[in-house]
N, C-alpha and C positions, 0 to 999 in steps of 0.2 A: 264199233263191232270188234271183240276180238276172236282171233279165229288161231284154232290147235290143227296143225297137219301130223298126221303121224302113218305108220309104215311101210317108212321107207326100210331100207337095209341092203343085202347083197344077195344077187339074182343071179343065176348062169342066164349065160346068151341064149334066147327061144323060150326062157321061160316066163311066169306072168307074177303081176305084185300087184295089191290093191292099197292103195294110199286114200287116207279120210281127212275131210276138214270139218273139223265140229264147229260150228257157229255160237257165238256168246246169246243171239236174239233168232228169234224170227227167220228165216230164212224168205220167207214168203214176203215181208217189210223188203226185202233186198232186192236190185234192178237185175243184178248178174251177179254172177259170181265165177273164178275162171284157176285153171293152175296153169304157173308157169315151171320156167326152170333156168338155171343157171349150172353151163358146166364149167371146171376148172379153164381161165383164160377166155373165154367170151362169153359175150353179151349175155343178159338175159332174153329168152325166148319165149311168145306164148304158146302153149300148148294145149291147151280147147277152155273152154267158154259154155256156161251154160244161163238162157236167161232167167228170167221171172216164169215165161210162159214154158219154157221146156225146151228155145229153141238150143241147139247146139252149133260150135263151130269147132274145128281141128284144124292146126297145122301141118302143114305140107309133108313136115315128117315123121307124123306120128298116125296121117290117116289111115283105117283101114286095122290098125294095131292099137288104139288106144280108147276107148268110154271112158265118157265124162257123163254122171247123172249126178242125181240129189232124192233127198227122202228128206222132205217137208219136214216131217214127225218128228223126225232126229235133229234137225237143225243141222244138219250134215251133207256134205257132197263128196262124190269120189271120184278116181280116177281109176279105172280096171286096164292095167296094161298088159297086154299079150308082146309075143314073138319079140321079147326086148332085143337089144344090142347092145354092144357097150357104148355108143356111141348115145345109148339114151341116159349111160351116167351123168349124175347131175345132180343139184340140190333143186328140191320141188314145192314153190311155193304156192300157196292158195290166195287168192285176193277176192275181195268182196267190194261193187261198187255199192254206196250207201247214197242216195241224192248226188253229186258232184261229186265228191268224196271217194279214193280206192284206199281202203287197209288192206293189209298184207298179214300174215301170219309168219311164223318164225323159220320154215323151212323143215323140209325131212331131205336126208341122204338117201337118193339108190347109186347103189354100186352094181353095176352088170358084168359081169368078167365075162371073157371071151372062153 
C-alpha cells in the first residue's frame, strides 16, 4: 500500500486544517488505518485511528479538537483539526494496517504559530 498525506502547512493557534491520505488500493481491503505525528525532539505519537468498520479512536490530546474519518470512494481518510495549538506542531503521518503489516506514508508539516 502506498499512501500520499498532504495538507499540511501553517495555521494560527484556534484555527483549523484538513490533512488527506489517499490510499494506492482499496481502502475497504484495509484493517485500519490511523495518523500519527512526530514533533521536533519527541517520540512519535498516535493521534486517532479509524477501523475497517468506522470505529474510531483519539488521543488524549487531541480529543474533543480533532476528526478522523474516511470516504471509501476516494480511497482516502482524513484528519479535520479544529482549535489547533502550537503544541500540535508536528510532522503527520498516515499509516495503513494491511494483514500484519503497517505502511506509513511520507509525512506532511503543520506548523501552528502562537
Amino acid at each position: 500500500v502506498q499512501l500520499q498525506a498532504s495538507g499540511g502547512g501553517l495555521a494560527q493557534a484556534g484555527g483549523s486544517v484538513r490533512l488527506s491520505c489517499a490510499a494506492s488500493q482499496n481502502i475497504l481491503s484495509v484493517n485500519g488505518m490511523a495518523w500519527s505525528r512526530q514533533a521536533p525532539g519527541k517520540e512519535r505519537e498516535l493521534v486517532a485511528t479509524i477501523s475497517q468498520s468506522g470505529e474510531t479512536f483519539y488521543g488524549d490530546s487531541v480529543k474533543g479538537r480533532f476528526a478522523i474519518s474516511r470516504d471509501n470512494a476516494k480511497n482516502t481518510v482524513y484528519l479535520q483539526m479544529h482549535s489547533l495549538k502550537p503544541d500540535d506542531t508536528a510532522i503527520y503521518y498516515c499509516s495503513a494496517i494491511v494483514g500484519g503489516s503497517v505502511y506509513w506514508g511520507q509525512g506532511t508539516l503543520v506548523t501552528v504559530s502562537s
